[in-house]
N, C-alpha and C positions, 0 to 999 in steps of 0.2 A: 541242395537241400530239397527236402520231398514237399511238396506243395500242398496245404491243407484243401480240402474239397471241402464246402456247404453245402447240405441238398436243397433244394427249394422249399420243403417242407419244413425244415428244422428251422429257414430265415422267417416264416409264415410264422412259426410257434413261437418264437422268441417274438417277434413283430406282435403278438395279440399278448403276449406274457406283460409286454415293455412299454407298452402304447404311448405312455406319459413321456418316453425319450424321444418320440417320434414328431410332438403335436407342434405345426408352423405356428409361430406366434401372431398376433394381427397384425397387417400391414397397412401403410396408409400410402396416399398419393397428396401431396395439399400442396397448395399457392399460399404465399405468404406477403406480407409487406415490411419492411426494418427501415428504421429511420435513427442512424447510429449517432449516439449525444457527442460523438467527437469530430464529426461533420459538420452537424451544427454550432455546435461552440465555436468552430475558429470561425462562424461565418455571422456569430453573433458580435452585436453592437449595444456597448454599454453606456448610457448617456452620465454626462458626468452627475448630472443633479443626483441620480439611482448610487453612484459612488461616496458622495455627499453622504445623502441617507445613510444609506450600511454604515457609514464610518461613527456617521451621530446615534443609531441605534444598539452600536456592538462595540464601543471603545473600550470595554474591558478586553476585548482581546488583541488588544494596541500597547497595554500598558509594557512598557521596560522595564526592567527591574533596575534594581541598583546594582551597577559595576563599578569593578573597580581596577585598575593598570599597574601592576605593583613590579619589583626586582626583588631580591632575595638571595644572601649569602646565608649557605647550609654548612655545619659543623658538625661530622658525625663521632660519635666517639667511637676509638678502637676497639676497633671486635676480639674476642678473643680476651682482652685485658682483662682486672679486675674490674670489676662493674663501676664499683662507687666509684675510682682512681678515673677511669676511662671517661663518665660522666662528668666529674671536676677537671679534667685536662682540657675536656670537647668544649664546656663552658668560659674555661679560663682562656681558651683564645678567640671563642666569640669573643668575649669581651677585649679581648687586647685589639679584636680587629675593628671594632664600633667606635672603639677610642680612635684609630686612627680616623675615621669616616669623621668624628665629629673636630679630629685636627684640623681638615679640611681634605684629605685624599679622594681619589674617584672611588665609588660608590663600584660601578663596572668595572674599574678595572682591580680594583680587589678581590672582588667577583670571582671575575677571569682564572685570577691567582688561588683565590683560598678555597674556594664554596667547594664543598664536596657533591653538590647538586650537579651532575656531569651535563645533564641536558640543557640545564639554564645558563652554567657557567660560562658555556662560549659564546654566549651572547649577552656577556655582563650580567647574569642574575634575573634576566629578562623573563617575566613570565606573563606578559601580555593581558588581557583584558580578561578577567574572570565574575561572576555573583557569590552572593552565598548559595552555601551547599555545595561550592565545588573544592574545600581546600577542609583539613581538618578544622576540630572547633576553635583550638587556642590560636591557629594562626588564622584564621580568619576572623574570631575576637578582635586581635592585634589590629587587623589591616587594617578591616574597616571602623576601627578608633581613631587614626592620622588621616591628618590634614594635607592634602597637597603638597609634595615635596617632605614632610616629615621620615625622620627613620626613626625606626621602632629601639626599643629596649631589647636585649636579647630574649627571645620567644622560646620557650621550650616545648617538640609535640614526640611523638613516638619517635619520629628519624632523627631527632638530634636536635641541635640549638642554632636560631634563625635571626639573622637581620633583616628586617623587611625598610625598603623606602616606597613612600606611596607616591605614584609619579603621576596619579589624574583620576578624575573619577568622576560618574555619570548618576545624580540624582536620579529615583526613580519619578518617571512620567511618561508620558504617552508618544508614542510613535507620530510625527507628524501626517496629515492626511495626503500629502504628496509620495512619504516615504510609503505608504501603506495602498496607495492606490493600486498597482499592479497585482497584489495579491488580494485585492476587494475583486479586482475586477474579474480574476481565475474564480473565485468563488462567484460571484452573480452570473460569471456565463455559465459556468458546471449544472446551476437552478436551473438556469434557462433552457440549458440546452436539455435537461429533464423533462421540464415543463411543458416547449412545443413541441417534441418527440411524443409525447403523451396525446398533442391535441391534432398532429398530423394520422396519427393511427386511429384516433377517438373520429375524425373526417371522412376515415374509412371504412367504417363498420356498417351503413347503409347499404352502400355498394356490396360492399362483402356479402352481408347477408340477401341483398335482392336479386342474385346473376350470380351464374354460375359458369358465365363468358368469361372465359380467360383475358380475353383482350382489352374486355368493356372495363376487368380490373386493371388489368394493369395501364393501362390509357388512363383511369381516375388517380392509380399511383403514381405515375408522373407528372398529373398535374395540381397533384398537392405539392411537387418540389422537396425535395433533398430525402426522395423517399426510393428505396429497390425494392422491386419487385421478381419474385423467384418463385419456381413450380417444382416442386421434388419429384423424383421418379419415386418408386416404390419404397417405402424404407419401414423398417422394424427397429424393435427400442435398442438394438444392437448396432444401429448401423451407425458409423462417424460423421453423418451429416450434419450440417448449422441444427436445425432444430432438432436434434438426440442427446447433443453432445454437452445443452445446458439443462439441469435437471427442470426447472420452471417449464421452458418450453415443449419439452418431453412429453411432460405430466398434462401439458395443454394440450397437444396434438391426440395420445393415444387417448384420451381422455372423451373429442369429438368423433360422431356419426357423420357417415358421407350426407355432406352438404350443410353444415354444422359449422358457425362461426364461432372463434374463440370471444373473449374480453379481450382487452389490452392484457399483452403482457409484460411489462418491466425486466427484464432481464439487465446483465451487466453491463453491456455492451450500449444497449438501444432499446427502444421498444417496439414490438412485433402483433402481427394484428394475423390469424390463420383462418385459413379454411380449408377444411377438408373435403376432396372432389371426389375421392374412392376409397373405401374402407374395405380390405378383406378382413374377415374377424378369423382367431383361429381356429384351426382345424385340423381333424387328421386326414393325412393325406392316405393314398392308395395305396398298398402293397405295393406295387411296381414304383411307384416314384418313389422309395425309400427301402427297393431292396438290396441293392447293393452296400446300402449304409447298417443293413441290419445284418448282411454276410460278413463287411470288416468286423464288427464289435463282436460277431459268433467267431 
């Protein structure tokens, strides 16, 4: 294939035409400190009295609702039949079958046999611990009507005709403070571990702003405890370094002048405290450093 030639002068024209494709964006160099809330949290300690409290100030989100443990033999009527017919056949052996239940037969093992419910049926009708809102309206009317050990009258909902027996059921009340303490305790450290990630980097902002000693920072960062300390090499809002890569931080970094403390920043992660040591802002660069990039695009 014949090789295209660019003169030097035509990549110069294009070069002064294009300028705006050319310009380096600003770059910075910055020291940081991150002090990440999932370090902290597993090294936080929650006194029970603080578990106590939560539990006495937040019990509405303890409360259980009302459940209930029910079985259920399903009867659906034949598809395809006459409607009315299909519907009077599907009824008339729920009821032949509720009659045996109330002769004295098993409950499950009728189940087993008739229910056209496939998933419950091999486990006797068995449909384990449900509330409301989790079963249509009529059969869930039904359930939670009966008493302990009661079976229902046959139920009718959309899928057919139902025996329900009620085998236990859970007044609604409150989660006991033992049940609930492990998940008091995941939420007060989560605060926590917010809180002094916040007050570790907030420890830091004197130092940061008074030296612009690498060491003298990071020597202060280590001896606030459960905190890293890290120096970027050069990077632009493109580069996939920790501080580019979260928009907050981004916005904080290109944001400061060389020698320029950030606020805290919050981030997902942890909270991060910067400074920037070198700022190039941007610029166009020289013909020569950019002309081989202006002869590919000509």
């Amino acid at each position: 294939a014949e090789t295209v030639k660019v003169a030097d002068d035509e990549a110069r024209e294009y070069f002064k035409k294009n300028s705006s494709e050319f310009i380096a964006p600003a770059m910075v160099r910055a020291a940081y400190a991150f002090a990440g809330y999932g370090e902290i949290r597993r090294k936080v300690k929650i006194p029970d009295n603080e578990v106590s409290e939560y539990y006495g100030k937040n019990r509405t989100e303890f409360l259980l609702p009302e459940e209930v443990k029910a079985r259920h033999i399903l009867v659906k009527p034949e598809a395809g039949a006459d409607k009315d017919a299909a519907n009077k056949a599907a009824r008339d052996g729920a009821e032949g079958i509720l009659k045996r239940i109330t002769s004295g037969e098993s409950f499950p093992e009728l189940a087993k046999k008739f229910s056209d419910d496939q998933g419950s049926a091999r486990q006797g009708g068995e449909l384990g611990w449900f509330g409301r809102g989790a079963m249509v309206k009529s059969f869930e009317d039904a359930v939670f009507s009966l008493k302990k050990g009661d079976v229902s009258a046959v139920v009718e909902t959309e899928f057919g005709y139902h025996i329900i027996k009620l085998e236990d059921r859970k007044d609604e009340g409150y989660m006991p403070v033992k049940a609930a303490e492990g998940r008091i305790r995941k939420v007060l450290a989560a605060e926590k571990s917010v809180s002094l990630a916040r007050e570790l980097m907030a420890s830091l902002v004197k130092p940061f702003r008074e030296t612009e000693d690498l060491n003298v920072l990071k020597k202060a960062a280590a001896e606030s405890g459960n905190v890293r300390f890290s120096v970027t090499s050069y990077i632009n809002e493109g580069s996939k370094e920790e501080l580019v890569r979260d928009e907050m931080l981004r916005n904080a970094v290109f944001s400061l002048k060389a020698g320029e403390t950030s606020a805290v920043v919050e981030a997902a992660g942890g909270a991060y405290l910067i400074k920037v040591i070198e700022r190039i802002e941007p610029r166009l660069p020289d013909f020569k450093e950019i002309k081989s990039r202006a002869v590919d695009k000509l």
